[in-house]
C-alpha positions as semicolon CSV with decimal commas, in nm:
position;residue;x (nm);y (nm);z (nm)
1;X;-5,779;2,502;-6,739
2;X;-6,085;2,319;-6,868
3;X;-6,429;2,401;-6,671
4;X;-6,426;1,996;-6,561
5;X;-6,071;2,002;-6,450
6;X;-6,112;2,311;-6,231
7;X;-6,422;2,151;-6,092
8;X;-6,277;1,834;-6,025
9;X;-5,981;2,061;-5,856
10;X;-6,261;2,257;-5,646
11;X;-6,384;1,906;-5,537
12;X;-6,046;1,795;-5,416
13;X;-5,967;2,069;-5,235
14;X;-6,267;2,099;-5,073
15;X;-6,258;1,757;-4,980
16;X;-5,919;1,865;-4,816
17;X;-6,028;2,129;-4,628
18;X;-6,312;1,941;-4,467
19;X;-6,073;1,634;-4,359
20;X;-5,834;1,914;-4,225
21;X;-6,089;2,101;-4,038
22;X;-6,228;1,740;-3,907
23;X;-5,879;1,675;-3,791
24;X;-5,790;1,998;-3,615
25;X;-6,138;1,999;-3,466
26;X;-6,064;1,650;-3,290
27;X;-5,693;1,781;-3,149
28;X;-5,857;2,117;-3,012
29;X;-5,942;2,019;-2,656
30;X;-5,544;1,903;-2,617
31;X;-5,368;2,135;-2,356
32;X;-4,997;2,231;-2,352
33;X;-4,762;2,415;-2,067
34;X;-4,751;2,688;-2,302
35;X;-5,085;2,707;-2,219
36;X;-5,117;2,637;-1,898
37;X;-4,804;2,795;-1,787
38;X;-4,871;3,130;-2,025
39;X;-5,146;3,206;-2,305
40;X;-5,399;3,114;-2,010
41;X;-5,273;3,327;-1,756
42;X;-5,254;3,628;-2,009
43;X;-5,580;3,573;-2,116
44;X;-5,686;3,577;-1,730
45;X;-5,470;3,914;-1,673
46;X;-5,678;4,082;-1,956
47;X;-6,031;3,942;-1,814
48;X;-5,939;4,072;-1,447
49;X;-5,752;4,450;-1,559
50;X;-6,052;4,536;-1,794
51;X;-5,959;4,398;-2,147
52;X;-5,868;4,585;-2,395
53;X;-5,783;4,866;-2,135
54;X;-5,467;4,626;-1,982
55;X;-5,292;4,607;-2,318
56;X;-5,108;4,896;-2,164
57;X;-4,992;4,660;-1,871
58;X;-4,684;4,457;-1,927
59;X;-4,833;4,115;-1,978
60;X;-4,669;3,863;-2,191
61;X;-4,375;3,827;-2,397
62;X;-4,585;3,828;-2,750
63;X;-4,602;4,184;-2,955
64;X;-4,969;4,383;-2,938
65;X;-5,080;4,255;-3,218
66;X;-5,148;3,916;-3,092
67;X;-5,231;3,990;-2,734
68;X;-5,550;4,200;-2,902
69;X;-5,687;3,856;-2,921
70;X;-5,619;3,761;-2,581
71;X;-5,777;4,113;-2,477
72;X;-6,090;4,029;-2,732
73;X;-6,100;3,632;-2,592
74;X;-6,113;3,767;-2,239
75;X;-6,413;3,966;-2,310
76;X;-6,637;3,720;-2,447
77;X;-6,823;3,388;-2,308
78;X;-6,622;3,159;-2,508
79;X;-6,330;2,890;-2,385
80;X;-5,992;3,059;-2,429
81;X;-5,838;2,787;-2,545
82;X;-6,069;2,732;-2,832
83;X;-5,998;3,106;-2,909
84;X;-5,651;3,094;-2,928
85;X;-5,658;2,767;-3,142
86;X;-5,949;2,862;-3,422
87;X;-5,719;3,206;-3,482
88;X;-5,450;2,970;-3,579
89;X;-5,644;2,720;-3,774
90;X;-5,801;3,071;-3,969
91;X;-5,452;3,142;-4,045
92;X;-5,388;2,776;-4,158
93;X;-5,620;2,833;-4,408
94;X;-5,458;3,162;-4,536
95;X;-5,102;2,973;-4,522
96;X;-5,232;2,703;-4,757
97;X;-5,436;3,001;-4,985
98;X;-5,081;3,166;-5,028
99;X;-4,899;2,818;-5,079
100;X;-5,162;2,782;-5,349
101;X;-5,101;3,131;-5,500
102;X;-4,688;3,037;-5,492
103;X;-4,730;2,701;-5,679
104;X;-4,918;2,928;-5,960
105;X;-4,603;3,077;-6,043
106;X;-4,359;2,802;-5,994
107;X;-4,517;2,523;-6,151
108;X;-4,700;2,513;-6,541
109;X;-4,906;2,177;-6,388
110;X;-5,244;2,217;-6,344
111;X;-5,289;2,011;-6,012
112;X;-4,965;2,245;-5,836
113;X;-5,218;2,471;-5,686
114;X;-5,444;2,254;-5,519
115;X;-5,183;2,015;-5,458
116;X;-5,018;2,266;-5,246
117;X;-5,281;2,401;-5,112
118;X;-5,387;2,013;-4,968
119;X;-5,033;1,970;-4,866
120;X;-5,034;2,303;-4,658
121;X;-5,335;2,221;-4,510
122;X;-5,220;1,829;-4,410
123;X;-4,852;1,868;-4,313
124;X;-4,827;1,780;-3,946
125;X;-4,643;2,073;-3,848
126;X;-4,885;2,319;-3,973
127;X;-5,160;2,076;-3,811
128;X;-4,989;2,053;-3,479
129;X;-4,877;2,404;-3,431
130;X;-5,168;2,566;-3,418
131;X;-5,462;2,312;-3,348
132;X;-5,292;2,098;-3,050
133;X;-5,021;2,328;-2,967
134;X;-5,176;2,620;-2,940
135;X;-4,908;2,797;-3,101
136;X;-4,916;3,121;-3,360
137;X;-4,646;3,035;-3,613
138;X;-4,906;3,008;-3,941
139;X;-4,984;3,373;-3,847
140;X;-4,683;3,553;-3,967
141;X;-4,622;3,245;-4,171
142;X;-4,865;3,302;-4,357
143;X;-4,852;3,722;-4,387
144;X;-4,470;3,619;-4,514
145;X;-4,585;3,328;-4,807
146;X;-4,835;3,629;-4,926
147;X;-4,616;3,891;-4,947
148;X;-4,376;3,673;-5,183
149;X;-4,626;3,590;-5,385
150;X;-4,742;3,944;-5,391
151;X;-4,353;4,075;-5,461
152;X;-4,354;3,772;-5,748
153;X;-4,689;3,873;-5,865
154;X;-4,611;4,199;-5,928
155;X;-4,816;4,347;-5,633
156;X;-4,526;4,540;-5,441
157;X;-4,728;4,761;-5,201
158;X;-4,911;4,443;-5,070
159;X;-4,602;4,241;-5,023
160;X;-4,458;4,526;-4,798
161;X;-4,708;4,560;-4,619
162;X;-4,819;4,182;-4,555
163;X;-4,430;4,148;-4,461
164;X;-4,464;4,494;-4,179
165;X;-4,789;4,254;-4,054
166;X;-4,577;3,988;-4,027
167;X;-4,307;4,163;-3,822
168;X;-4,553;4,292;-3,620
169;X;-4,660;3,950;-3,517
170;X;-4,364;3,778;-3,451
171;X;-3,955;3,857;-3,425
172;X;-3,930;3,516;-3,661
173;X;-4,052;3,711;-3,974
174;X;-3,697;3,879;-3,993
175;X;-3,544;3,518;-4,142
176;X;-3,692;3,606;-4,474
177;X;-3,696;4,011;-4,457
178;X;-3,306;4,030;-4,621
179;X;-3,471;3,829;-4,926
180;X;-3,666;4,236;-5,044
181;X;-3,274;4,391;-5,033
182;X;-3,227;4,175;-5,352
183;X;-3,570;4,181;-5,455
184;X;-3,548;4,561;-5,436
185;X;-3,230;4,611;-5,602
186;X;-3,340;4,396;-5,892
187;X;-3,650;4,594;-5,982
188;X;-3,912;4,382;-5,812
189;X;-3,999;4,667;-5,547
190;X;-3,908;4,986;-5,544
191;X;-3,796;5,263;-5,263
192;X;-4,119;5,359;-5,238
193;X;-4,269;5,054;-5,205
194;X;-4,075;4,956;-4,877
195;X;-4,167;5,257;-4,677
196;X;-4,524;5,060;-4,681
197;X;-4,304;4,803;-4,424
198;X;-4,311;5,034;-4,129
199;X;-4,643;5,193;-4,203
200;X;-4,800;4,863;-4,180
201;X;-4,616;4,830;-3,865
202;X;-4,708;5,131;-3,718
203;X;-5,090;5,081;-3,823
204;X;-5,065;4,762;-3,640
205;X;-4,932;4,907;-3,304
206;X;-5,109;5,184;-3,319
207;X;-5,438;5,101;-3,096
208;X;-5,203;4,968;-2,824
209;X;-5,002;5,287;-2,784
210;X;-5,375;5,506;-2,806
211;X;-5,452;5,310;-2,513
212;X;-5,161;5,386;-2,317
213;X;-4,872;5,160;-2,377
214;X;-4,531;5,266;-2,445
215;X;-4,355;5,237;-2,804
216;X;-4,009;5,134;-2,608
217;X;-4,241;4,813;-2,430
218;X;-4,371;4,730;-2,725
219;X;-4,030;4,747;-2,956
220;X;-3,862;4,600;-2,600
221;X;-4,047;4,294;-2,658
222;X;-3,829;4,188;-2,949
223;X;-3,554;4,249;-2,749
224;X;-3,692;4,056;-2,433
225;X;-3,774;3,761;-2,636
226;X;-3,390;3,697;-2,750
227;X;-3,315;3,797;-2,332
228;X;-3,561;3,522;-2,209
229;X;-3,349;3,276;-2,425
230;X;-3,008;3,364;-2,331
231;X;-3,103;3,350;-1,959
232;X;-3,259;3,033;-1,943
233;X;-2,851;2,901;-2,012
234;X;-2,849;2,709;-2,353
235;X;-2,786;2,753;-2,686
236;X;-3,046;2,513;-2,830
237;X;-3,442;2,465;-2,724
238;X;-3,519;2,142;-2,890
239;X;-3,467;2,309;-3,251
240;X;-3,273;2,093;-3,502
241;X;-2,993;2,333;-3,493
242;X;-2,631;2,273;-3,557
243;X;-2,614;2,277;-3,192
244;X;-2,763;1,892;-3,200
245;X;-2,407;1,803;-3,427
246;X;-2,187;1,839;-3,087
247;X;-2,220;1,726;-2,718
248;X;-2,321;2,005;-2,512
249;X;-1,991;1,972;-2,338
250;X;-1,810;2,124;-2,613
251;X;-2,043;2,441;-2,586
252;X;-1,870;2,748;-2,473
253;X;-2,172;2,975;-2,462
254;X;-1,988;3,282;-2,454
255;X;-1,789;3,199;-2,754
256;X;-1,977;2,936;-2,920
257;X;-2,326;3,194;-2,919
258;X;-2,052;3,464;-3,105
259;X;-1,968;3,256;-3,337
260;X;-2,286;3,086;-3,428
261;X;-2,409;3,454;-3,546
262;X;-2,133;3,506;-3,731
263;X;-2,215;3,169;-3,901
264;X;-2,561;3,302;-3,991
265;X;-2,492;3,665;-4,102
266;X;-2,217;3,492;-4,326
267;X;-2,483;3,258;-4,438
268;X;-2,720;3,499;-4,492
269;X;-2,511;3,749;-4,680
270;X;-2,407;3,446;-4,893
271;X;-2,736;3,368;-5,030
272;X;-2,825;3,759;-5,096
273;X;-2,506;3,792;-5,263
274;X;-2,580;3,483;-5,474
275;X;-2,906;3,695;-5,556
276;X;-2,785;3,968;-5,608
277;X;-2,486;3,907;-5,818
278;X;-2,753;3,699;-6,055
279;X;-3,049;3,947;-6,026
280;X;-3,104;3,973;-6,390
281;X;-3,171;3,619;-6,432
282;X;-3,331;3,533;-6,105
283;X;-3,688;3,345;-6,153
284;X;-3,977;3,258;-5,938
285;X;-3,855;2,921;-5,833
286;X;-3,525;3,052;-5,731
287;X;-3,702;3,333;-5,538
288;X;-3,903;3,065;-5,310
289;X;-3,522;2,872;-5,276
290;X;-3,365;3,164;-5,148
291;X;-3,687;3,225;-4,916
292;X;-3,654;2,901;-4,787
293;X;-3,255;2,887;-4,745
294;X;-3,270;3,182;-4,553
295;X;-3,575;3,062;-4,324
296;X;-3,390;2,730;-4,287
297;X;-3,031;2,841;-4,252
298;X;-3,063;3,162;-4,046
299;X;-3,229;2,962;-3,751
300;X;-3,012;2,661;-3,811
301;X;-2,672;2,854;-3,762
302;X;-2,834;3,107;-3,462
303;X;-2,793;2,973;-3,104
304;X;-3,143;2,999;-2,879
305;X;-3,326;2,863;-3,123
306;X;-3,683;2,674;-3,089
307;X;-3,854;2,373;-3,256
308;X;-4,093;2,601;-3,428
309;X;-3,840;2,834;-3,558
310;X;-3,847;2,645;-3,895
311;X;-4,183;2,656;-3,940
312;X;-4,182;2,888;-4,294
313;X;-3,901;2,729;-4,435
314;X;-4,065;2,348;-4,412
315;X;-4,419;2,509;-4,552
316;X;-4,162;2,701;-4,868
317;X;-4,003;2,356;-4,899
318;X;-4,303;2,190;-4,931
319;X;-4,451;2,447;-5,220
320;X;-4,178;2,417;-5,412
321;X;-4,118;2,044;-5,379
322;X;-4,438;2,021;-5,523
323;X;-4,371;2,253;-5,811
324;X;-4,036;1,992;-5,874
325;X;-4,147;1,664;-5,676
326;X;-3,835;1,460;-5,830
327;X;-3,663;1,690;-5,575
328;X;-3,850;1,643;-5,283
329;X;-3,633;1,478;-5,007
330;X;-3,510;1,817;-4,894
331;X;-3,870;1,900;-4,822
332;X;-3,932;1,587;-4,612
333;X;-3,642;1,565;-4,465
334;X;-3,660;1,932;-4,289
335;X;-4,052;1,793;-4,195
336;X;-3,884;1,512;-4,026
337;X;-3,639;1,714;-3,845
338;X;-3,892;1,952;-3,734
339;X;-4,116;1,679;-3,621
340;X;-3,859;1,491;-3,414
341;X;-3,881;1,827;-3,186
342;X;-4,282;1,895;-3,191
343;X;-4,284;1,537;-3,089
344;X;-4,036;1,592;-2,779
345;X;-4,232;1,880;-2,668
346;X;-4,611;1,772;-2,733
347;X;-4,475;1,396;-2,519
348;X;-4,249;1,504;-2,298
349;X;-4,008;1,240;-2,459
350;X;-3,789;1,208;-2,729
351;X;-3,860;0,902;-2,975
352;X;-3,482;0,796;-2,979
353;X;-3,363;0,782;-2,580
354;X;-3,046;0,662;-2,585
355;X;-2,796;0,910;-2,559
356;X;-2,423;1,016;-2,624
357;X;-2,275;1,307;-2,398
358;X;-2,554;1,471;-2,315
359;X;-2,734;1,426;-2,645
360;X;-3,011;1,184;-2,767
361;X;-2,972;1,021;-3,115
362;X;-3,313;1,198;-3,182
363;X;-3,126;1,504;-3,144
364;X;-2,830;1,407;-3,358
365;X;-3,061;1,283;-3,608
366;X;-3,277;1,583;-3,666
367;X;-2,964;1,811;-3,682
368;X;-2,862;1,574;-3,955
369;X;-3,158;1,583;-4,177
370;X;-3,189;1,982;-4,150
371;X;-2,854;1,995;-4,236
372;X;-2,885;1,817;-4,510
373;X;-3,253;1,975;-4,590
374;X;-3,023;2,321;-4,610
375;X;-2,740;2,215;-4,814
376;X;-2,981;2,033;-5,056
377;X;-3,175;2,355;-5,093
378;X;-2,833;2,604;-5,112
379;X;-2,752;2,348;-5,374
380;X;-3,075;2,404;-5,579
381;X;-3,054;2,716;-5,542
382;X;-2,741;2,762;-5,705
383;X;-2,838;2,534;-6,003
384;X;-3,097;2,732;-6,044
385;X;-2,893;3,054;-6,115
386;X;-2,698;2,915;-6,378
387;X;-2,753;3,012;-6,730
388;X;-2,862;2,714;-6,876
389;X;-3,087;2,609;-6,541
């Protein structure tokens, strides 16, 4: 790239940054129940049990290695909800740094970088999550979009142990973990390479259990999370599931939960065969498919699913809609269906009210477009593998 093109890039995406820090500086101040009803009170158990000393405590439902900020906000003079929010918007930034790196290998246009890297930084999901909701999904969102364009960039030890980060952050990661079983058996990583997974894991942990807390609380938590959901008695939290495609009074829980994950190991184990039986020919683009079919469908098939759950697949859409933007509906249409529930939750109300046993048409319509989203993207995916793609 010429000197004046990459400066003219710089410019833009500069520009970008500064309207996207402008607009996440304006929604800060918005509080959530989440926060109310949780992140504040944790933050509060931390200030009163002496910090960093109460990680040992069982507080919260989050793994250690986000409740060290909570322990670090609780010790300084500075609003907790502004703390929570700017280590989201930080990891905005890194999300859109490793959509930028992505669109370097999947696109030979010279504006796919920055114009990814914009995107990232601008699409309301990845604006709302963190900088009015409060939320942490860009976190291990972000650890996962490095470590495949690590694994693609030839940097194996990095991937693994951006993806062990990830996992350490949030249960969520494991939607895009079964995509290094094919990229290990097709010579991407190697054996070696994925003990680096649980190292990085362990690293991560490591302070909380040398201050007292017990590996079994801190592995439980996974578990507890997926126990919190089952108890609260449904199979869908305002996620655009397959659960929004029937009334709730057809939903058996005790059956209809079985089959569901049978749906999405099948599902999954389709896509890695697909991978796998084609690993010779595989390229970048179908890489960042497969990572987003899996982050899409695995959460679209499961039962207890939330709104945020498809918050990596919608930012892997997005890259590589931008690398191909004559196929881009997929990639808006999963925003849309994400939206519909961010929307719900951040108003209390869904946009479309009226309602057919039990369900809105809001609900019926984001199921739709996600749907469609994944079968457009298992489609592409396919294509892809051919031959002559």
């Amino acid at each position: 790239m010429s000197p004046p093109r990459l400066r003219r890039q710089t410019l833009v995406m500069a520009g970008v940054l500064v309207l996207a820090v402008l607009i996440r500086l304006f929604l800060l101040p918005h509080v959530t129940l989440d926060y109310q009803d949780f992140l504040s009170k944790w933050v509060e158990h931390f200030r009163q049990n002496g910090g960093f000393a109460a990680l040992k405590d069982p507080v919260g439902n989050y793994n250690v290695t986000y409740l060290y900020l909570l322990a670090l906000l609780s010790c300084l003079p500075f609003p907790d909800l502004y703390g929570i929010k700017l280590f989201s918007i930080l990891f905005d930034l890194l999300l859109a740094w490793g959509g930028y790196r992505l669109a370097k290998r999947l696109s030979d246009r010279e504006w796919a970088p920055a114009a990814a890297f914009s995107a990232l930084l601008l699409l309301p999901t990845v604006v709302l999550n963190g900088a009015c909701w409060g939320q942490c999904d860009s976190v291990w969102a972000a650890f996962c979009i490095l470590a495949l364009a690590c694994a693609l960039e030839d940097k194996p030890w990095r991937s693994l142990i951006l993806l062990g980060l990830a996992f350490s952050f949030k249960l969520q990661a494991i939607f895009i973990i079964p995509l290094w079983l094919p990229l290990w058996l097709s010579g991407k990583v190697h054996f070696r390479h994925l003990l680096a997974f649980p190292a990085a894991f362990l690293v991560a942990i490591s302070p909380a259990l040398l201050l007292g807390k017990p590996l079994k609380d801190i592995l439980g938590v996974y578990l507890g999370q997926t126990s919190d959901s089952m108890a609260w008695g449904t199979l869908n939290y305002n996620s655009p599931s397959i659960f929004t495609l029937f009334p709730y009074g057809t939903q058996f829980p005790s059956v209809t939960s079985k089959l569901a994950i049978f749906a999405a190991f099948l599902f999954m184990a389709v896509i890695l065969a697909l991978l796998l039986w084609n690993r010779r020919r595989i390229t970048d683009r179908a890489w960042v498919l497969a990572g987003a079919c899996l982050s899409l469908g695995i959460p679209f098939f499961l039962p207890y699913m939330h709104e945020r759950y498809f918050f990596l697949g919608g930012v892997l859409l997005a890259v590589w809609a931008l690398s191909r933007p004559r196929q881009a509906a997929a990639a808006a249409a999963a925003e849309l269906a994400s939206l519909g529930g961010y929307h719900a939750y951040l108003m209390q109300r869904y946009v479309l009210v009226l309602s057919f046993f039990g369900h809105t048409w809001t609900q019926l319509t984001e199921g739709l477009l996600m749907a469609t989203a994944l079968a457009y993207t298992t489609a592409s995916l396919i294509t892809e593998l051919q031959p002559d793609a």
